[in-house]
N, C-alpha and C positions, 0 to 999 in steps of 0.2 A: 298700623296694620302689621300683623304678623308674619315674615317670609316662612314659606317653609324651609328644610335645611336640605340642601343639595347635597347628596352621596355623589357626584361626579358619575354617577353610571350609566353609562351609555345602550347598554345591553343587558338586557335579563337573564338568568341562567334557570336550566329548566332539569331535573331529572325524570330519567325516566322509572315508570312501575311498571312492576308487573300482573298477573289477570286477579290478583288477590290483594293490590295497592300496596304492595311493600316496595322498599324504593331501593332499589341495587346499585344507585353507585352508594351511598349512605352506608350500606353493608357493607361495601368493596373497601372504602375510605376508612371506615373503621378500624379494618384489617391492617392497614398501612401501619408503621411506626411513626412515634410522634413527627421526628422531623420529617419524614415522606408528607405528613398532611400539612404542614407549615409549605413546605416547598410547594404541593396541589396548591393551596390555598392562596399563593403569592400569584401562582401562576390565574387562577381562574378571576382573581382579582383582576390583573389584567386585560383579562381578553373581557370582562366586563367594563372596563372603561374602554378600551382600544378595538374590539372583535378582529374583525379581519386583517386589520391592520398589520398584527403580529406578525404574518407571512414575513419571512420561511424559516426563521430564528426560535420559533415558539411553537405555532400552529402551520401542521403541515397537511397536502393532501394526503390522500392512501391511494391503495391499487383501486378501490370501490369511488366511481364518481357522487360525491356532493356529501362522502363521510371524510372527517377531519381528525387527526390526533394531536392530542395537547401534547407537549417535551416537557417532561418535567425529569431532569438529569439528577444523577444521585451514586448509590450504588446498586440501585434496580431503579431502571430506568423506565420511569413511568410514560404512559401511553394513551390516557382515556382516550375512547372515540368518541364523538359527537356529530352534528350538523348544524349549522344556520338554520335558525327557524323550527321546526319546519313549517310553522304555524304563518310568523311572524317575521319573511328572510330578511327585512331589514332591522330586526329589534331583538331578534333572543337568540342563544345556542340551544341546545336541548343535549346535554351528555346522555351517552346511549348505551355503553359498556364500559365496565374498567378494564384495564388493559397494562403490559408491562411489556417491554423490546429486551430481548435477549440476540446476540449476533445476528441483527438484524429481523430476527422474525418474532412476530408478533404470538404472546402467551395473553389470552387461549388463542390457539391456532383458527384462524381466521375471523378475528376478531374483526375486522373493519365490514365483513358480508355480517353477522350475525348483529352489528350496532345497523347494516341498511336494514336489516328484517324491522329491527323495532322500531327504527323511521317509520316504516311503513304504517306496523300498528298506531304509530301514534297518531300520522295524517287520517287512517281511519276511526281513531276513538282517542279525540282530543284528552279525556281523561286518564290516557295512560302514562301521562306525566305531573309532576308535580315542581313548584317553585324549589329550588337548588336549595338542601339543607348542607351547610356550613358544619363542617366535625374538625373540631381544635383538638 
C-alpha cells in the first residue's frame, strides 16, 4: 500500500481577499524584493510546522488582542499581521495585512486594528480567504 508523503505541517496557512477575491497579501509579497520573499517565506514555513510555538523570537502579539505579526528582520523590517484561525484556532493562521516596522511603528499606520477589521470579515463570510499562495 501506498503512504502518502508527509509535508511535516502542522498548520495551514490561509490569505485573506478581498470583496472582489483578489488576495492582498499575494500582491503585498510581490512587491517585496527577492530576498524579503526568501526571508517571508523561511519565516511562514515555520510557523506552519511550529505555529505558536515561535513566541516571542518570530511571532509576536500587538497592541490589538488575538492579531499577531510575523518578524521577518532585514533592512525593512517586515511585519505581516495575521490570527490563529479564525476558523480553525487549533489548525490554520489566516494572514490579514502586510505590514513593515519602521522605529517601532507599524506602516500602514495602524495596521494590527485594520488586519482585526478583516478577522472579522472573515469569521462572517468564510470565503473571504483563500489557502496561502507561496511567491518565490
Amino acid at each position: 500500500m501506498i503512504q502518502p508523503v508527509s509535508t511535516g505541517k502542522k498548520f495551514a496557512l490561509f490569505d485573506y481577499t478581498d470583496k472582489s477575491g483578489n488576495n492582498d497579501i499575494k500582491k503585498w509579497t510581490q512587491g517585496l524584493e527577492p530576498t524579503q520573499r526568501g526571508k517571508l517565506n523561511a519565516r511562514l514555513d515555520m510557523l506552519s510546522l511550529h505555529g505558536s510555538e515561535l513566541f516571542p523570537e518570530i511571532l509576536a502579539g500587538t497592541n490589538t488582542a488575538g492579531i499577531l505579526k510575523l518578524k521577518v528582520k532585514g533592512k525593512v523590517q517586515l511585519r505581516p499581521m495575521l490570527c490563529q484561525g479564525p476558523i480553525n484556532h487549533e489548525k490554520e493562521f489566516t494572514l490579514l495585512i502586510g505590514a513593515t516596522e519602521r522605529d517601532f511603528c507599524l506602516v500602514p499606520d495602524k495596521a494590527d486594528k485594520k488586519a482585526n477589521d478583516r478577522k472579522e470579515i472573515i469569521v462572517g463570510n468564510h470565503n473571504r480567504r483563500r489557502t496561502h499562495e507561496r511567491i518565490n
